[in-house]
C-alpha positions in Angstrom: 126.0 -29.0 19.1 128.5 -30.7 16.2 129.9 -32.3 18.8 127.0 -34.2 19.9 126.0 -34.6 16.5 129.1 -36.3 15.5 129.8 -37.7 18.7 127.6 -38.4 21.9 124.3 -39.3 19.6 126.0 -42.0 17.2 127.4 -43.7 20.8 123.3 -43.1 22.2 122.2 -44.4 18.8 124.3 -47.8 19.4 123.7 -48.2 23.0 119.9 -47.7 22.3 120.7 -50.6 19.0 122.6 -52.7 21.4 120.0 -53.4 24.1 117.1 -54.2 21.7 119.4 -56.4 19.8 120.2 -57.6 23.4 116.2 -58.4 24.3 115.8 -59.8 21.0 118.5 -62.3 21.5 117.6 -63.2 25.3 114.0 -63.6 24.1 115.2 -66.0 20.5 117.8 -68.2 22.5 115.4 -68.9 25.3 113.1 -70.4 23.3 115.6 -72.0 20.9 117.7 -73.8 24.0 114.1 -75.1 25.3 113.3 -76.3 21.6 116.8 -77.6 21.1 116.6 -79.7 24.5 113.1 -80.9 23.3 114.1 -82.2 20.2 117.0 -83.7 21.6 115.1 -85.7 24.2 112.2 -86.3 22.0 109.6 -83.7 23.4 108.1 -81.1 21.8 109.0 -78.7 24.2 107.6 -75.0 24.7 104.0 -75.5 22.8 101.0 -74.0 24.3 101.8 -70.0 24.4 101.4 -68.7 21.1 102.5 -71.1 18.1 105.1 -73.9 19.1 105.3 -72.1 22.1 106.8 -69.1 20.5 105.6 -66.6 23.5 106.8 -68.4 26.1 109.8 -66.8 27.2 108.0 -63.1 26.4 105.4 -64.3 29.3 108.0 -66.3 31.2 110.1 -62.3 31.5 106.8 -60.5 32.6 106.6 -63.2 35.0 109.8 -62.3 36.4 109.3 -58.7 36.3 105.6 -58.7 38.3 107.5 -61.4 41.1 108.1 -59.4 44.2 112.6 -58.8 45.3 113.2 -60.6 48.0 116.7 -59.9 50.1 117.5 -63.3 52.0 118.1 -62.8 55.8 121.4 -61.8 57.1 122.3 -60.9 53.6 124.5 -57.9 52.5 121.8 -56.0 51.0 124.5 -53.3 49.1 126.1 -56.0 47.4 123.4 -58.5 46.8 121.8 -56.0 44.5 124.6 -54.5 43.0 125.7 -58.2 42.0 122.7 -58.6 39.2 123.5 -55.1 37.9 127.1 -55.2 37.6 126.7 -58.3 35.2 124.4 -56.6 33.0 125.9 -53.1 32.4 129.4 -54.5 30.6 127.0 -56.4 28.3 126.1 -53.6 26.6 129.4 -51.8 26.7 130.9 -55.4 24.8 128.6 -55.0 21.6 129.4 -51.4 21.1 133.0 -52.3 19.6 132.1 -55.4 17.2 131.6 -54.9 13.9 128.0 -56.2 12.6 128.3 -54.5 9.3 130.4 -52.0 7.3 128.2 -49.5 9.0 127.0 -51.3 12.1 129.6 -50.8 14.5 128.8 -48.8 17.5 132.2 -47.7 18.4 135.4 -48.6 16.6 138.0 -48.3 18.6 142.2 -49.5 18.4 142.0 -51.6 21.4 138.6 -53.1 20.8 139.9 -56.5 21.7 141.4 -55.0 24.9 137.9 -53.4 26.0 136.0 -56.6 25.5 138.6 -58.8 27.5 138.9 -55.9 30.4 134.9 -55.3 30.8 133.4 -59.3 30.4 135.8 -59.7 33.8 133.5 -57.6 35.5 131.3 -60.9 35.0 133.6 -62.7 37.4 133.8 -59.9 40.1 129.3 -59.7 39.9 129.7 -63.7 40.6 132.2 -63.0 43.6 129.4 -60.9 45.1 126.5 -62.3 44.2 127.8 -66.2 45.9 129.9 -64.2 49.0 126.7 -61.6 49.6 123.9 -64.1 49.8 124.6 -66.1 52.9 124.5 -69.7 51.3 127.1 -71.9 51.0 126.3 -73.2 48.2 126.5 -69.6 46.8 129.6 -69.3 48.1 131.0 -72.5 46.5 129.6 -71.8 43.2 131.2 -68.4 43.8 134.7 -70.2 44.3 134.1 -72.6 41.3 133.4 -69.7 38.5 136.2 -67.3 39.8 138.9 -70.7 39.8 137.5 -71.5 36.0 137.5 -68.0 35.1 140.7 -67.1 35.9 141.9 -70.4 34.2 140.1 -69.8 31.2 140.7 -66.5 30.3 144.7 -67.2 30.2 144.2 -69.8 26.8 141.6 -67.2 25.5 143.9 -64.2 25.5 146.6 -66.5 23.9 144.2 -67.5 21.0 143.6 -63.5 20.6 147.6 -62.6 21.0 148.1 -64.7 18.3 145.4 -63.2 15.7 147.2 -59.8 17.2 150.5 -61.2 16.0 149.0 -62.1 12.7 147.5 -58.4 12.3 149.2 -56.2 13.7 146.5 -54.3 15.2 143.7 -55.1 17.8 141.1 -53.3 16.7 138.2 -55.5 15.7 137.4 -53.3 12.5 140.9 -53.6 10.8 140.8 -57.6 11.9 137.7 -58.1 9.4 138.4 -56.4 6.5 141.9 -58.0 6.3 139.6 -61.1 5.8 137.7 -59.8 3.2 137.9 -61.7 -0.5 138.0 -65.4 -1.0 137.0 -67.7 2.0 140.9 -69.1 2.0 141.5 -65.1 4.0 139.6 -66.2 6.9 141.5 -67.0 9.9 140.6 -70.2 10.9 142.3 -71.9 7.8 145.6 -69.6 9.1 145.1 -70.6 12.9 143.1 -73.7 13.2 144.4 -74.8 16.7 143.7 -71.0 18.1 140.4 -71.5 16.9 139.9 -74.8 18.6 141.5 -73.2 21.5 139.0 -70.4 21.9 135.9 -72.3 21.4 136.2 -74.6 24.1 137.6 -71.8 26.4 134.5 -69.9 25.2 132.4 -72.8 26.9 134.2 -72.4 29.9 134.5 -68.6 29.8 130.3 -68.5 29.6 129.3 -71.6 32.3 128.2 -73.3 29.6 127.5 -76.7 29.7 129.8 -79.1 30.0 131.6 -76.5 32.2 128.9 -75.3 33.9 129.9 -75.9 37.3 129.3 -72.9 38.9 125.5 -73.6 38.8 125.5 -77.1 38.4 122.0 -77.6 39.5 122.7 -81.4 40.9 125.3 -80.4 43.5 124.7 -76.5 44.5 120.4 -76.4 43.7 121.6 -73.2 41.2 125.2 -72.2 42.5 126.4 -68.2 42.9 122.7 -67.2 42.4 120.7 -69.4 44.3 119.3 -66.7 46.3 117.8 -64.7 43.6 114.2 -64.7 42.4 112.3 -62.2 40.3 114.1 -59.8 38.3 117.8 -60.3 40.3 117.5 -63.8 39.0 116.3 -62.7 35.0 119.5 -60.0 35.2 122.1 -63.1 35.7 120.0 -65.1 32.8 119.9 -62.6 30.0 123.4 -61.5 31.0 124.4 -65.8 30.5 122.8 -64.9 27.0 124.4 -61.8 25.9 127.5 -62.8 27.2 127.3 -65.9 24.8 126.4 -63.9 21.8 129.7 -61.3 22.4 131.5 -64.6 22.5 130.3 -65.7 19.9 130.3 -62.4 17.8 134.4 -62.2 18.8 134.8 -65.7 17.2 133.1 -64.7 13.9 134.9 -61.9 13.7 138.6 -63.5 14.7 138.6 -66.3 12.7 135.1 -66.7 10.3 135.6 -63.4 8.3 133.1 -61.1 10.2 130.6 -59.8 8.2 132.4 -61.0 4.6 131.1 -63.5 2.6 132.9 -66.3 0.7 133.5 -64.7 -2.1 133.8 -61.2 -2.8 130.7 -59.1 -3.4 128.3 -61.1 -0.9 129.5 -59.0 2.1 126.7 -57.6 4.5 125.3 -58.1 8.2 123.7 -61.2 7.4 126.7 -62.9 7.3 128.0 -62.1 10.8 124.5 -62.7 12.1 124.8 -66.1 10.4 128.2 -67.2 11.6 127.3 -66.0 15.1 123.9 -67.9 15.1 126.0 -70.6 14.2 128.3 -71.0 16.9 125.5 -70.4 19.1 123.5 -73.2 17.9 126.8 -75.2 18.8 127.0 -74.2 22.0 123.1 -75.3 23.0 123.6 -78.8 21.0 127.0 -79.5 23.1 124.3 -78.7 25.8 122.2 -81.2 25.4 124.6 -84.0 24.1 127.5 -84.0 26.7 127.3 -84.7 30.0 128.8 -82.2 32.7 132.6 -83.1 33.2 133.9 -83.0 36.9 135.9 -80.1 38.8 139.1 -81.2 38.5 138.7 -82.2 34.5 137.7 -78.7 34.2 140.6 -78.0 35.2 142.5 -80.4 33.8 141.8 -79.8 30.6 142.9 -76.3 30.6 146.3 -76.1 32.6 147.0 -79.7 30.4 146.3 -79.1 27.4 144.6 -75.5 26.5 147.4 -73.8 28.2 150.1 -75.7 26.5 149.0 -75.6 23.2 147.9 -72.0 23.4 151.4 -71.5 24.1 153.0 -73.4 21.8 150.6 -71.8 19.3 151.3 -68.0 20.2 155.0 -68.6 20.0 155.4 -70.3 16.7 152.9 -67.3 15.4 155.5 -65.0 16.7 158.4 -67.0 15.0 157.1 -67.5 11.7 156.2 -63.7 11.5 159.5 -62.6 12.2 161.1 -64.6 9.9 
């Protein structure tokens, strides 16, 4: 019984935490991309259910839930399904380990950086089987497009965090904030400015987010890896986009904007983390709707170019200047 008092119910406790603050998130940045695109092309956007539209995406999920599952023909049934599932379930694992508060994290752990890299490749791999198991070639080709961009982006991404390792000698995400806590000039960024360059734009391309977005670029492949999907196999893959961009997001804060610490001493709390992370995620829909969608091979481009390179350059001259 202590065990599961001291163990098993804090780790239910924060699963249970992470997959409302999951919904709520899905649900908010729904409705903000759709406001945000709005505004930028100068329409209201969502208006009619409830105010401004603020129930729109609530109906537009029971929509998706009441739509009947439909399994295209000649279609590997085991895998097509397992596909939508296998993206969803390392979602919840990747909040467990971030630190939302001094008492809001679900599971700190030494190798929290380790976990969150390891488990969001399951993302890649639910791509792989969603494009490869539905019979479409445009599946498969969007398939082939987000495992080539995944596997290029990941490389400058775990450079950026090697280098914050480096710097802190640990790779727990706990220990990372509070050796940021006190005066703004502790946060990272100001001590690694290229890394964080660095991992934001290989956080766009880590996500499919516009203007790397093309494994479902909707003009070429009519939806990419899941073009097959409908109903609920469909809503899995879009609230797992979302979540996926929050943990991004929420790994950024925490690496180089101070977590949950303040600018000055004494204003630390969760609202700060929430705030950062809302931030950057307010970025990443305006670079949505302002950019255009760059081509295959600049995709590329800019990451075996220049991402790679400077990632590099940046890990080793970390290393240097902490040995000497």
């Amino acid at each position: 019984m202590q065990v599961f008092m001291q163990h098993i119910l804090p780790l239910l406790i924060a699963v249970v935490g992470a997959m409302i603050w999951l919904g709520i998130n899905a649900l908010l940045w729904v409705y903000c991309e759709r406001k945000f695109a709005g505004h930028i092309q100068r329409r209201p956007g969502p208006f009619e259910v409830g105010p401004h539209g603020a129930l729109q995406p609530l109906i537009d999920g029971l929509k998706l839930m009441g739509k009947q599952l439909v399994t295209p023909d000649n279609a590997d049934n085991v895998l097509y399904w397992t596909a939508p599932i296998m993206t969803m379930i390392p979602v919840l694992l990747l909040y467990l380990p971030i630190p939302y508060g001094p008492v809001l994290t679900g599971m700190d752990v030494n190798l929290a950086l380790l976990l969150i890299l390891a488990f969001s490749s399951f993302n890649g791999l639910a791509v792989i089987l969603a494009g490869w198991s539905s019979n479409n070639k445009w599946g498969v080709l969007g398939a082939a497009r987000a495992v080539s961009q995944a596997v290029a982006y990941e490389i400058p991404l775990l450079l950026t965090v090697l280098a914050i390792s480096f710097m802190t000698g640990t790779l727990s995400l706990v220990d990372i904030t509070n050796l940021q806590a006190g005066y703004i000039h502790n946060w990272f960024i100001f001590k690694q400015p290229l890394a964080f360059i660095i991992f934001i734009v290989a956080m766009f391309g880590e996500t499919n987010r516009a203007p790397f977005d093309l494994a479902e670029a909707e003009s070429e492949l009519t939806a990419g890896f899941h073009v097959e999907y409908s109903a609920m196999g469909f809503g899995c893959f879009f609230l797992a986009e979302y979540g996926y961009m929050v943990v991004m997001c929420s790994v950024c804060s925490v690496l180089f904007l101070g977590g949950y610490h303040g600018p000055i001493p004494g204003l630390d709390g969760w609202w700060w983390m929430v705030g950062k992370t809302f931030a950057l995620m307010s970025f990443m829909l305006w670079v949505r709707w302002t950019y255009p969608r760059v081509r295959f091979d600049q995709l590329l481009n800019i990451n075996w170019k220049w991402l790679l390179p400077l990632a590099t350059a940046n890990l080793l001259a970390t290393a240097l200047i902490m040995k000497l």
